[in-house]
Each structure stands twice: as structure tokens, then as C-alpha cells.
C-alpha positions as CSV (number, residue, x, y, z in Angstrom):
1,X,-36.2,16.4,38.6
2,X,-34.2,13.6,38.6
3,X,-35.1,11.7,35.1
4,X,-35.2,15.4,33.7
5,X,-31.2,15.4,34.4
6,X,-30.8,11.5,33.2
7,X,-32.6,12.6,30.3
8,X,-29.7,16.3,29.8
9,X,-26.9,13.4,30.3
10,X,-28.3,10.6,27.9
11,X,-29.2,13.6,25.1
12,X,-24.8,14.6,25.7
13,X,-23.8,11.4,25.5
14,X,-25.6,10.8,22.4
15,X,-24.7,14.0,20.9
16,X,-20.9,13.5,22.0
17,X,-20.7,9.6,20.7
18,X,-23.0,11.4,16.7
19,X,-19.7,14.3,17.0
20,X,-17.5,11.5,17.8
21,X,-18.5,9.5,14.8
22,X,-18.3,12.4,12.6
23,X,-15.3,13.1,13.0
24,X,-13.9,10.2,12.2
25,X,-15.8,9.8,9.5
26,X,-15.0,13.2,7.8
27,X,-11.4,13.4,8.9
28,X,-9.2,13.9,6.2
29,X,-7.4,10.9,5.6
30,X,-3.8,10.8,5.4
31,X,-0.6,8.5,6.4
32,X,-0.8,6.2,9.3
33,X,-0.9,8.0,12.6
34,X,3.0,5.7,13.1
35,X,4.5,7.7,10.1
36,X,4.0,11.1,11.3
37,X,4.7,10.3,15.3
38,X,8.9,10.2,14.6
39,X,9.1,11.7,11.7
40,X,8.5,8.5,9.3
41,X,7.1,8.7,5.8
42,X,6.3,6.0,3.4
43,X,4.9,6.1,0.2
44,X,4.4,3.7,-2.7
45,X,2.6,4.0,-5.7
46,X,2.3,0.8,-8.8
47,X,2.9,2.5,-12.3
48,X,1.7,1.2,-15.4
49,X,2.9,-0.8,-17.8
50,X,4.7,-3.5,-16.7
51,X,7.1,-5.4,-18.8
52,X,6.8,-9.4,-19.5
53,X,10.6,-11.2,-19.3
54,X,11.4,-14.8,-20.8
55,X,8.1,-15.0,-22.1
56,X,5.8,-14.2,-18.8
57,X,8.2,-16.1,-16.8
58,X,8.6,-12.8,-14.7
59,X,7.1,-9.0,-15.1
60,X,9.2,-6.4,-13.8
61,X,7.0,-3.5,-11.8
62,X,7.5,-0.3,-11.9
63,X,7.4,1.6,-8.6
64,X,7.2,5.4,-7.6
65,X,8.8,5.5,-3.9
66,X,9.2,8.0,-1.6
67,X,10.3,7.5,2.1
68,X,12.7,9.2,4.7
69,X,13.3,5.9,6.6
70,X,16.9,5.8,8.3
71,X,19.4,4.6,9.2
72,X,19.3,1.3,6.8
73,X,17.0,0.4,4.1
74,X,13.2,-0.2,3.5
75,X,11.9,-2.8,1.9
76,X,9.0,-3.6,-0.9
77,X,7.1,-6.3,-1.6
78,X,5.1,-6.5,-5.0
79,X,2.1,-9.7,-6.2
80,X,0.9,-9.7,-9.2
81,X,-2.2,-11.9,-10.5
82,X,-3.8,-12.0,-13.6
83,X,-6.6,-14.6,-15.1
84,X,-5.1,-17.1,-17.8
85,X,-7.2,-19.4,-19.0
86,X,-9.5,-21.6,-16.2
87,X,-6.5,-20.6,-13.8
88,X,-4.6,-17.4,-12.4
89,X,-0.9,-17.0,-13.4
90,X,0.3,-15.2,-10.1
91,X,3.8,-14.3,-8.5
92,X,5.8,-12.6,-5.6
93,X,9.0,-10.3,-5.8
94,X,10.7,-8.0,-3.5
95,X,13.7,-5.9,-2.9
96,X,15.2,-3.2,-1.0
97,X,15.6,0.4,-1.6
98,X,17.5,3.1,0.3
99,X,15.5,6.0,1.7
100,X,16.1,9.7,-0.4
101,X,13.3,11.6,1.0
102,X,12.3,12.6,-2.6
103,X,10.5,10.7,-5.0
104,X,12.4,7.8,-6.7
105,X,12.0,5.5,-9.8
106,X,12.3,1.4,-8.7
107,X,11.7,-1.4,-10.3
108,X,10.5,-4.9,-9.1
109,X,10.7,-8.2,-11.3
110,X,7.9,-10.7,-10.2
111,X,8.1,-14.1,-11.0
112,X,5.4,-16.2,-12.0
113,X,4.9,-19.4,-9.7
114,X,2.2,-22.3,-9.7
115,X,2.8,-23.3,-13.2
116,X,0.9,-20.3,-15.2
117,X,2.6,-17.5,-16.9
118,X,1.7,-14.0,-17.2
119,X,0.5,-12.3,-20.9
120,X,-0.2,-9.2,-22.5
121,X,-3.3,-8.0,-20.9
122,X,-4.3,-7.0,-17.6
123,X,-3.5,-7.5,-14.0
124,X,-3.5,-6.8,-10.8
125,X,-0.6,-5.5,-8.4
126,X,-0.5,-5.0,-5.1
127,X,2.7,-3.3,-3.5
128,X,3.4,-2.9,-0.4
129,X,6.5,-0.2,1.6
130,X,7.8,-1.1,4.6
131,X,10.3,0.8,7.1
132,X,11.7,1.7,10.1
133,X,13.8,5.5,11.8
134,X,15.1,5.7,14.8
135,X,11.6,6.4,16.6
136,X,8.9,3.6,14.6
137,X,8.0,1.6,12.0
138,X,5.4,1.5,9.6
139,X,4.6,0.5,6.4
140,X,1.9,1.6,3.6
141,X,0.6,0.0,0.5
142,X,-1.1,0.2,-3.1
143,X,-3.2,-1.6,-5.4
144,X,-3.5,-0.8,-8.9
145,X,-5.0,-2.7,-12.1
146,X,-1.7,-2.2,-14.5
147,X,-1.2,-3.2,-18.3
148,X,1.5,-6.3,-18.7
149,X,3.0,-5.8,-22.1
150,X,5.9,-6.7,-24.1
């Protein structure tokens, strides 16, 4: 009687750890669990192209950004790498952008550093949102493989 009833319990643990596992597997994703506990939403999404300045010296990024994060501001930070030559031509930028609730245009110049510039071709940008409301904080980012041109 007894290893009948161990055997009922181990069979529902099993089959509530296999619905468990589903679940989170199948789950629709969305935004962080943060940016819907207080009301916070984030979003930012890399656009292509991107434009070279002074020659690859810098590429300014173009952005779509949405977020409802106030009082204050919320801030992005962009990288781009691209392959040139034996070497990678790589650089950081960021900036600051007031919250609108509604989709918005930004853009952010990158500067190359380490010596290599960026060219015409393609790269790699990563972007990354991040802000605060009253309640939390949160951020949320993207990675996109843009076009650098002229």
C-alpha cells in the first residue's frame, strides 16, 4: 500500500515539474517581468543604414525608441563592430532621451576607438535602453546586423 502511494506522489511530481517546464517553455515571451510590475516600458530597436562621419571616424545609429520612463530621462547605449582587415574597427556611444510614450526617431554617433575605422559594408550593433519610474528600473536591448554607408 505504501510504495503504491510513493509511487501516486513521485508520478505528480513528475507530471507537475514536465507542466512546469512547459510552461515556461511555451509562454509567450514579452517585456521583462520589471517593466510591466510599475507600469515601465522600454523598447529599442537598431535601424538600418547607418551613416559613416569624417571618414569612419564615427557612425551615427539610428534608433527607434519607445519608453514611458518618468520623471527624468533614460539612457541608451549603442557598440558597433565591424571586421577591417586582420583587425575589428569597433566603438561605443551613448546619450539620453526623454521618455514620450510613443515611438520616437534618435540618433546615436559611435566613435571608432583602437586605431581602426569603420567602412562601407557591414556591421554589427548592439543597443541597449535603460530606465527608471517612480516604482522600478529596467532596461531592454537589441542586436541587429546594419549596413554602414556613406
Amino acid at each position: 500500500m505504501r510504495t503504491r502511494l510513493r509511487a501516486k506522489l513521485a508520478v505528480a511530481a513528475l507530471v507537475a515539474i514536465l507542466a512546469g517546464a512547459s510552461f515556461a517553455l511555451f509562454a509567450p515571451s514579452g517585456p521583462a517581468v520589471a517593466f510591466s510590475s510599475g507600469g515601465l516600458f522600454l523598447d529599442v530597436q537598431v535601424e538600418s543604414p547607418a551613416h559613416l562621419v569624417s571618414r569612419g571616424a564615427a557612425v551615427d545609429v539610428p534608433l527607434e525608441v519607445t519608453c514611458n520612463a518618468r520623471p527624468g530621462t533614460t539612457d541608451l547605449f549603442v557598440s558597433v563592430s565591424q571586421k577591417a582587415g586582420s583587425g575589428v574597427a569597433q566603438g561605443f556611444g551613448s546619450t539620453s532621451v526623454g521618455c514620450t510614450g510613443s515611438g520616437q526617431q534618435v540618433t546615436v554617433r559611435v566613435q571608432a576607438s583602437g586605431g581602426k575605422t569603420f567602412k562601407q559594408g557591414t556591421a554589427v550593433a548592439n543597443a541597449q535602453i535603460f530606465g527608471c519610474n517612480r516604482v522600478t528600473c529596467g532596461s531592454e536591448t537589441d542586436s541587429e546586423v546594419i549596413q554602414l554607408q556613406k
